[in-house]
Biotite code that builds the C-alpha atoms (Angstrom):
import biotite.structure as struc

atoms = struc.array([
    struc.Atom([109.256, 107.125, 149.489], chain_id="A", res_id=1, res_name="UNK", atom_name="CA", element="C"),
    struc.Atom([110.875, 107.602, 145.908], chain_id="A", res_id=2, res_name="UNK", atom_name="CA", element="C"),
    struc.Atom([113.655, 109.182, 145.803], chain_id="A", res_id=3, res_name="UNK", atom_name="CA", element="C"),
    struc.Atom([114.301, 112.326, 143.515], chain_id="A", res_id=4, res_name="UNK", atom_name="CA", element="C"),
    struc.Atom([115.982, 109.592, 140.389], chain_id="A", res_id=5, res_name="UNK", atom_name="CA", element="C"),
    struc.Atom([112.531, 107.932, 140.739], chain_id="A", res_id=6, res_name="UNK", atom_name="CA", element="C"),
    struc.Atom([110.831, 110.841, 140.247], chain_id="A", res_id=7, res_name="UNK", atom_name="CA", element="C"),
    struc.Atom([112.887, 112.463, 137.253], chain_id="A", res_id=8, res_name="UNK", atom_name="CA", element="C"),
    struc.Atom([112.150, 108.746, 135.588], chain_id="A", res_id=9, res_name="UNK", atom_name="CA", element="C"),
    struc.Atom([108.309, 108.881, 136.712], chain_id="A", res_id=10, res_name="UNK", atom_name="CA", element="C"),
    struc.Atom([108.514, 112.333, 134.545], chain_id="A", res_id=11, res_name="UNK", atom_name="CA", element="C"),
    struc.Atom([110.168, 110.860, 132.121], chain_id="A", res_id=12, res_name="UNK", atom_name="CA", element="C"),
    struc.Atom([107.652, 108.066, 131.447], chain_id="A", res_id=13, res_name="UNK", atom_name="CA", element="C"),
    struc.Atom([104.842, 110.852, 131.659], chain_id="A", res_id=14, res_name="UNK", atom_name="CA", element="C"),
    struc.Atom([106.093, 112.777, 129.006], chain_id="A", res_id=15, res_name="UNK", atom_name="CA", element="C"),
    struc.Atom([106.934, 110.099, 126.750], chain_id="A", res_id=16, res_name="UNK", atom_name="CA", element="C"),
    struc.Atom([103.409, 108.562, 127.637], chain_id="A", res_id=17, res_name="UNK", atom_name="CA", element="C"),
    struc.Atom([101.729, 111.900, 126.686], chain_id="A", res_id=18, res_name="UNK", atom_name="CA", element="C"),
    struc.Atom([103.800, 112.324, 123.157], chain_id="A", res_id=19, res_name="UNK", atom_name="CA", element="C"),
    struc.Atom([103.138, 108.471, 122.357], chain_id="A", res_id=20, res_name="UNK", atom_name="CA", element="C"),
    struc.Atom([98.768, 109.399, 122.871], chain_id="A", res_id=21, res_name="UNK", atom_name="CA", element="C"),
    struc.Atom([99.714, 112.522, 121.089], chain_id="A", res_id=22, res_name="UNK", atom_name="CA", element="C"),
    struc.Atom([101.057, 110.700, 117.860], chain_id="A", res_id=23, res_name="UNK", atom_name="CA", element="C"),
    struc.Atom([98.345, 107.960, 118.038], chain_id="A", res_id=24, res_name="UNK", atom_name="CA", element="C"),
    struc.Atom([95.638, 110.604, 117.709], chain_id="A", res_id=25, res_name="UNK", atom_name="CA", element="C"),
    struc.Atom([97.330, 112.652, 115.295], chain_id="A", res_id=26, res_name="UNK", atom_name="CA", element="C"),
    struc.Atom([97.531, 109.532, 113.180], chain_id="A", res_id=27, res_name="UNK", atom_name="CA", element="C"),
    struc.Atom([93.573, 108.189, 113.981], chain_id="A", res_id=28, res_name="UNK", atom_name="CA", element="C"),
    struc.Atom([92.674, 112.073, 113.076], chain_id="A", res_id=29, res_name="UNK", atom_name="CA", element="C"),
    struc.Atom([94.432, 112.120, 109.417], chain_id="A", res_id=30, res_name="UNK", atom_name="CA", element="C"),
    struc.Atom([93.441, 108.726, 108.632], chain_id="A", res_id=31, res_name="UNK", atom_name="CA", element="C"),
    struc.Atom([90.383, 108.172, 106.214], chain_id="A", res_id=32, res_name="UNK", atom_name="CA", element="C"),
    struc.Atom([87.155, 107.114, 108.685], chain_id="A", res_id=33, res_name="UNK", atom_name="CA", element="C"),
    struc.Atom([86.802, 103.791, 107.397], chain_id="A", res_id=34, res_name="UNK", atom_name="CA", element="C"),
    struc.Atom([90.609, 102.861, 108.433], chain_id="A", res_id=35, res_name="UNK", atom_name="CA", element="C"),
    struc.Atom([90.277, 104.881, 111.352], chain_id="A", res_id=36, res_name="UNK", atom_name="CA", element="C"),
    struc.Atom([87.378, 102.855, 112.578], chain_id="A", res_id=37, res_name="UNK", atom_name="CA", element="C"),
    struc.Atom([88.819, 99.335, 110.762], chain_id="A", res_id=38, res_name="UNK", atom_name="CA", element="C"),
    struc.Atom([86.078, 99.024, 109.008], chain_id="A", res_id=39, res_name="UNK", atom_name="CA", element="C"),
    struc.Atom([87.837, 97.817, 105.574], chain_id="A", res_id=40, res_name="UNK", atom_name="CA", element="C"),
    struc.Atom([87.275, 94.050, 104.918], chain_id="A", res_id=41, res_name="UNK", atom_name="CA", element="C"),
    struc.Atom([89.576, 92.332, 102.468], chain_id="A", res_id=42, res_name="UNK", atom_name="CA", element="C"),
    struc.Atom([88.882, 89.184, 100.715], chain_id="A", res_id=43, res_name="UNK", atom_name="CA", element="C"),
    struc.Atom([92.105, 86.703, 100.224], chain_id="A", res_id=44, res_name="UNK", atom_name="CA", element="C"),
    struc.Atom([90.708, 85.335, 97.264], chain_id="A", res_id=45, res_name="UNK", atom_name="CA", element="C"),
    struc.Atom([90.110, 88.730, 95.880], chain_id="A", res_id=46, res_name="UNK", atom_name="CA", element="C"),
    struc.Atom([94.151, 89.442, 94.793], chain_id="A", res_id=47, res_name="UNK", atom_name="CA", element="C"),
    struc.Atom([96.105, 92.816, 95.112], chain_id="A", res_id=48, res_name="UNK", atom_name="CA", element="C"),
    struc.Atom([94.169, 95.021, 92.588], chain_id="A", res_id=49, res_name="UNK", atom_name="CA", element="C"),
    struc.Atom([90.675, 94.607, 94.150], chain_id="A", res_id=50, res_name="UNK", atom_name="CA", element="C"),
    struc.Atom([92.208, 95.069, 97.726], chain_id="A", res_id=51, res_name="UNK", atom_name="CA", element="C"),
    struc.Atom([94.020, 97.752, 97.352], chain_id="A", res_id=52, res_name="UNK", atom_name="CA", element="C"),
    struc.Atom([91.554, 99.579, 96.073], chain_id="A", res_id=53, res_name="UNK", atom_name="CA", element="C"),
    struc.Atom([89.365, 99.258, 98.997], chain_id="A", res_id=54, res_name="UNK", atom_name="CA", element="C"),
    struc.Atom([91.866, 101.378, 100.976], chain_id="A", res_id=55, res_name="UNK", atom_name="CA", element="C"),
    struc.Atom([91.688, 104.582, 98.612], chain_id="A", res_id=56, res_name="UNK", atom_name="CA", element="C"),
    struc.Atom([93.609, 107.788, 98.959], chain_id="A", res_id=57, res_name="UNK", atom_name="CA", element="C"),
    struc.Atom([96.028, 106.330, 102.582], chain_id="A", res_id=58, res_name="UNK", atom_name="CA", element="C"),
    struc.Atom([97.939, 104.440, 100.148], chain_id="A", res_id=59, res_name="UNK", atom_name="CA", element="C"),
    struc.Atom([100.119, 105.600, 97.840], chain_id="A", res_id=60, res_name="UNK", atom_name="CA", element="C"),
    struc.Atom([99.487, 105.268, 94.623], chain_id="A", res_id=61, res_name="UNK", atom_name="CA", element="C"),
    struc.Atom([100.968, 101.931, 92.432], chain_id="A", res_id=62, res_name="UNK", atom_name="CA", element="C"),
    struc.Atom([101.134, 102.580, 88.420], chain_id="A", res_id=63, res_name="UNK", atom_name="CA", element="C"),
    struc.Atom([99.087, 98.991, 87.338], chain_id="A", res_id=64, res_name="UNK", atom_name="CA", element="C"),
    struc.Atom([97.354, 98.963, 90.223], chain_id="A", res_id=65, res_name="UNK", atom_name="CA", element="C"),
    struc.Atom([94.938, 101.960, 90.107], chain_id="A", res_id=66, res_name="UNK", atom_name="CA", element="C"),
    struc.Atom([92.769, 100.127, 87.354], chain_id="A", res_id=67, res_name="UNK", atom_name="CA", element="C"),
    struc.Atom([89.927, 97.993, 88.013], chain_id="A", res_id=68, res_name="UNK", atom_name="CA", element="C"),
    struc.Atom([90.801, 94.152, 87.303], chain_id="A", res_id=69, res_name="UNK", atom_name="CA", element="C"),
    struc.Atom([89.002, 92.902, 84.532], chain_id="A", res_id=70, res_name="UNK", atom_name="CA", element="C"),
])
């Protein structure tokens, strides 16, 4: 039988549990749908400029990095 310290820590987790969810779908909800459903595919041979912009508006923007590489 747990005793009442087991159950104030069985709370505990609970309500840590339920903020942690909370945050995740907070986070999934203001993300842009492609990142939100990983749909973004990089290329390594690409380099920085053409990679970041595949990820759009959830990054903050880089001066020298918003133009297209030419």
């Amino acid at each position: 039988m747990p005793t009442s310290s087991m159950k104030i820590m069985f709370v505990g987790y609970s309500l840590w549990y339920n903020y942690i969810l909370y945050h995740i779908e907070e986070v999934s909800a203001s993300a842009p749908p492609p990142l939100a459903t990983g749909q973004v595919t990089i290329g390594l041979d690409h380099g920085v400029i053409v990679n970041y912009q595949k990820f759009g508006a959830a990054l903050k923007k880089i001066p020298g990095l918003d133009t297209k590489e030419e």
